[in-house]
MARPAPA-536945 format. One record per residue (C-alpha): residue in three letters; x, y, z; residue number from 1. Coordinates in Angstrom, 3 decimals. Example, Ala and Ser with C-alpha at 12.3 -4.5 7.8 and 13.67 -1.06 7.14 Angstrom:
! residues 2
<pt r="ALA" x="12.300" y="-4.500" z="7.800" k="1"/>
<pt r="SER" x="13.670" y="-1.060" z="7.140" k="2"/>
This chain:
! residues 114
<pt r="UNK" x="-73.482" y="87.022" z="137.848" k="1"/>
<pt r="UNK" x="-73.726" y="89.197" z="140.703" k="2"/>
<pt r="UNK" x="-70.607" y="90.105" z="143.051" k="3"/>
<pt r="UNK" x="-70.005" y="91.217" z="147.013" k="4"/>
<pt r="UNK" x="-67.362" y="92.008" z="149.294" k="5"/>
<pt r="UNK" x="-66.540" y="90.427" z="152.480" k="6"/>
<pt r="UNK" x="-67.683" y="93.538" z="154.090" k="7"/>
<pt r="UNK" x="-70.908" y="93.648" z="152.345" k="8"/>
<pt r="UNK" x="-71.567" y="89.859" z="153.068" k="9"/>
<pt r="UNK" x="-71.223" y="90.076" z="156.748" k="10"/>
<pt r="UNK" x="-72.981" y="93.583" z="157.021" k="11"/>
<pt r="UNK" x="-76.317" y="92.927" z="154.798" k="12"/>
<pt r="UNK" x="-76.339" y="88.902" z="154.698" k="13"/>
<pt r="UNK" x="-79.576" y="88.737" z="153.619" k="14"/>
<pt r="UNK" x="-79.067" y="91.237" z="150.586" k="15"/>
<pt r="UNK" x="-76.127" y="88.589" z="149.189" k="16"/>
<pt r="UNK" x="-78.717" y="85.785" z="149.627" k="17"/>
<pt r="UNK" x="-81.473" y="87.442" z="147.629" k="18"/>
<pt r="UNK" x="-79.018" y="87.930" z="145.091" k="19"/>
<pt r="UNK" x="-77.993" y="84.620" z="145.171" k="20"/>
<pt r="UNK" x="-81.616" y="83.276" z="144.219" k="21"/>
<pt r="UNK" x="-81.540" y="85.176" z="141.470" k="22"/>
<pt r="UNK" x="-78.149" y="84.492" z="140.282" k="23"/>
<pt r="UNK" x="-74.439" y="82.903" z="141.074" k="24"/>
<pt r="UNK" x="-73.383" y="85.479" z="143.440" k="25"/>
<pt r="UNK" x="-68.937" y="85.405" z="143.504" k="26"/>
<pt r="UNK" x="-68.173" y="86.916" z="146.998" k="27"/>
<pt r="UNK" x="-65.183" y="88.549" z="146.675" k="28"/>
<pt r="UNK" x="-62.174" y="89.132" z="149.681" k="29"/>
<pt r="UNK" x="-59.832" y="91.832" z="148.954" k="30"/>
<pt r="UNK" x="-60.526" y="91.725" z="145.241" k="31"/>
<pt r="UNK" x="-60.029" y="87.827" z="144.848" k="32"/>
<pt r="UNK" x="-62.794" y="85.599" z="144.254" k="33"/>
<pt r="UNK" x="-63.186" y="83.797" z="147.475" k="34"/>
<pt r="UNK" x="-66.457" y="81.890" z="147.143" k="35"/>
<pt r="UNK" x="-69.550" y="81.087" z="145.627" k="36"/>
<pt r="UNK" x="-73.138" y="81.517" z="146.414" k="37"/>
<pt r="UNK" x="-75.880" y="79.389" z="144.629" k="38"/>
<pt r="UNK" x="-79.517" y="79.537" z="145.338" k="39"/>
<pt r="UNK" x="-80.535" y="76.402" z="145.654" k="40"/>
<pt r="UNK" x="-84.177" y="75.997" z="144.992" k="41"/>
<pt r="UNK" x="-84.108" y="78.396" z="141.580" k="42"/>
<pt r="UNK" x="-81.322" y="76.262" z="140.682" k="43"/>
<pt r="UNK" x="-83.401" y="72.836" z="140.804" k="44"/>
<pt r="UNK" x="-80.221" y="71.442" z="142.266" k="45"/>
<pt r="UNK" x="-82.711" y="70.024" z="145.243" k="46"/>
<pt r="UNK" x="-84.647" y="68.427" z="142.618" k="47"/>
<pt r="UNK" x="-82.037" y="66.083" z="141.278" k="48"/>
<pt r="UNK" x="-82.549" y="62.490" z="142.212" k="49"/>
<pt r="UNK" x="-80.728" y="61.113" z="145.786" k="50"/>
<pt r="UNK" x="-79.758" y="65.511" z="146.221" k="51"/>
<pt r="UNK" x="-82.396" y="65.952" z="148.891" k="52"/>
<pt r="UNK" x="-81.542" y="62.542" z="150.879" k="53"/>
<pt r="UNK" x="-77.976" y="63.176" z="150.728" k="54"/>
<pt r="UNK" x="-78.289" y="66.837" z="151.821" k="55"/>
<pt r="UNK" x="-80.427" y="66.096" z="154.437" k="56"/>
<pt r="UNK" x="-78.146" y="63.177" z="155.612" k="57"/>
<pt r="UNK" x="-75.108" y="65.108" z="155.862" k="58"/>
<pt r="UNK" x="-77.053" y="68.105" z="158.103" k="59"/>
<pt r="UNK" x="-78.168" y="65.377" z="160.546" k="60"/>
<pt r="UNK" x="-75.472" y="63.422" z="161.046" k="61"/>
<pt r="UNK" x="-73.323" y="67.009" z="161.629" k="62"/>
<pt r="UNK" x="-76.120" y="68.041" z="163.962" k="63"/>
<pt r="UNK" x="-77.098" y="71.178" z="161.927" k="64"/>
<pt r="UNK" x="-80.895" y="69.513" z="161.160" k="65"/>
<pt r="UNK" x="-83.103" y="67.657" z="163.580" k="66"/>
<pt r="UNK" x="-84.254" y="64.423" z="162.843" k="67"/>
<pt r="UNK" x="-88.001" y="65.776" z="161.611" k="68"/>
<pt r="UNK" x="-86.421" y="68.400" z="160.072" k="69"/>
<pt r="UNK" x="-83.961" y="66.170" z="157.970" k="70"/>
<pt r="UNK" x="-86.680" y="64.070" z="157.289" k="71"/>
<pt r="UNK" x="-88.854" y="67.038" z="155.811" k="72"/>
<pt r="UNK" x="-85.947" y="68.116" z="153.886" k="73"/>
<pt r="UNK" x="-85.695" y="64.664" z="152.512" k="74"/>
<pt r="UNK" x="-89.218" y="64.422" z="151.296" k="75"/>
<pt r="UNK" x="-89.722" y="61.210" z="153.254" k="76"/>
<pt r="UNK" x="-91.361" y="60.383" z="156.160" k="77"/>
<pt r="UNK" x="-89.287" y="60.523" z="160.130" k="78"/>
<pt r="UNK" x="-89.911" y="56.510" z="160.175" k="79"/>
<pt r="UNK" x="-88.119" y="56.043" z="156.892" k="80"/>
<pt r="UNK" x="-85.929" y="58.532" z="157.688" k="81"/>
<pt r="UNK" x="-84.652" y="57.043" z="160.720" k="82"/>
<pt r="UNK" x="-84.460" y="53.516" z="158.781" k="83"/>
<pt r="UNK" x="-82.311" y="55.318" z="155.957" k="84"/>
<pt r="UNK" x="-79.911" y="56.863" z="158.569" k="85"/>
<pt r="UNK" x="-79.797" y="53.337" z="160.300" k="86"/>
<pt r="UNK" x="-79.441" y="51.642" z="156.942" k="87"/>
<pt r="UNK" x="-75.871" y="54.132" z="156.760" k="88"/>
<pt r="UNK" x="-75.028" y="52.942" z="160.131" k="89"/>
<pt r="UNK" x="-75.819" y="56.615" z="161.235" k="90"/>
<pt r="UNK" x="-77.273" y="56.400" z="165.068" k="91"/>
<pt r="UNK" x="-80.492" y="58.506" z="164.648" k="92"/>
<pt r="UNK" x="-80.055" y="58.962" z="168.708" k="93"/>
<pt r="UNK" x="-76.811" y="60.591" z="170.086" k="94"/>
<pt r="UNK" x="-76.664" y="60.464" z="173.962" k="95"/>
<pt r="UNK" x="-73.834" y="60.551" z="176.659" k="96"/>
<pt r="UNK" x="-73.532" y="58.117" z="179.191" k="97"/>
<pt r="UNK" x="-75.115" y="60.096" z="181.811" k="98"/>
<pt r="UNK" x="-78.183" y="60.907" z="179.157" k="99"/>
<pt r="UNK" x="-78.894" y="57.116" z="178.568" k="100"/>
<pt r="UNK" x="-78.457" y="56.282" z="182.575" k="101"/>
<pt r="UNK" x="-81.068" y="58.989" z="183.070" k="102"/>
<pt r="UNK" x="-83.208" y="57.402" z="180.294" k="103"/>
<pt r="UNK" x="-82.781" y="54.353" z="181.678" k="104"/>
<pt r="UNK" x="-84.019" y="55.460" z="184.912" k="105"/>
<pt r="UNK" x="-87.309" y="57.503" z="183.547" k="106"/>
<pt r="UNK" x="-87.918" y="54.278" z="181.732" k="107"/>
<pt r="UNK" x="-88.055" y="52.137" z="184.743" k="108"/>
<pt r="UNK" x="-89.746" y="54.379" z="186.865" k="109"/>
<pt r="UNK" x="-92.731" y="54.540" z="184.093" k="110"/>
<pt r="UNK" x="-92.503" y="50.515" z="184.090" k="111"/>
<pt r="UNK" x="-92.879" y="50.612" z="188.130" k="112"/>
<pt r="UNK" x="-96.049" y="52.466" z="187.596" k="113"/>
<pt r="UNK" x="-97.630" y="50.413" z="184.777" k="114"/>
């Protein structure tokens, strides 16, 4: 187990994630265990069945993954992504009013030309 300070976390990052793929890394805040860092990947946690779905579920739908990026993470293709997402009544498009009007006026402009 490998330990580092508040301090240390936000100065060298990167350090406390290196040690973290080698190892549970406790991060400590004024000498109290405050969290936890796991690596991941050398943990095989992705590898567990319905772990990479579910991860990459929960970074789309709180906008921290793109949809081809969730889908990568996921192991599936975007097509079956988008149907799993649907499937959990998660809207695999998020616009604004004003975003779908505009849509909906680039899309009937390109039908006035066709």
């Amino acid at each position: 187990m490998e330990a580092v300070n508040v301090s240390g976390l936000k100065n060298n990052p990167s350090e406390a994630l290196r040690m973290a793929r080698r190892d549970v890394v406790v991060v400590m805040n004024r000498d109290k265990p405050d969290a936890l860092m796991v690596g991941i990947e050398s943990s095989g946690v992705l590898e567990a069945p319905g772990v990479r779905p579910a991860l990459a579920t929960a970074l789309f739908r709180d906008g921290h993954l793109s949809l081809v990026r969730a889908a990568h993470l996921a192991a599936v293709s975007v097509a079956e992504f988008a149907a799993h997402l649907s499937r959990l009544g998660i809207p695999v498009v998020q616009l604004n009013a004003q975003e779908a009007e505009r849509d909906l006026d680039t899309l009937d402009a390109w039908l006035a030309k066709s």
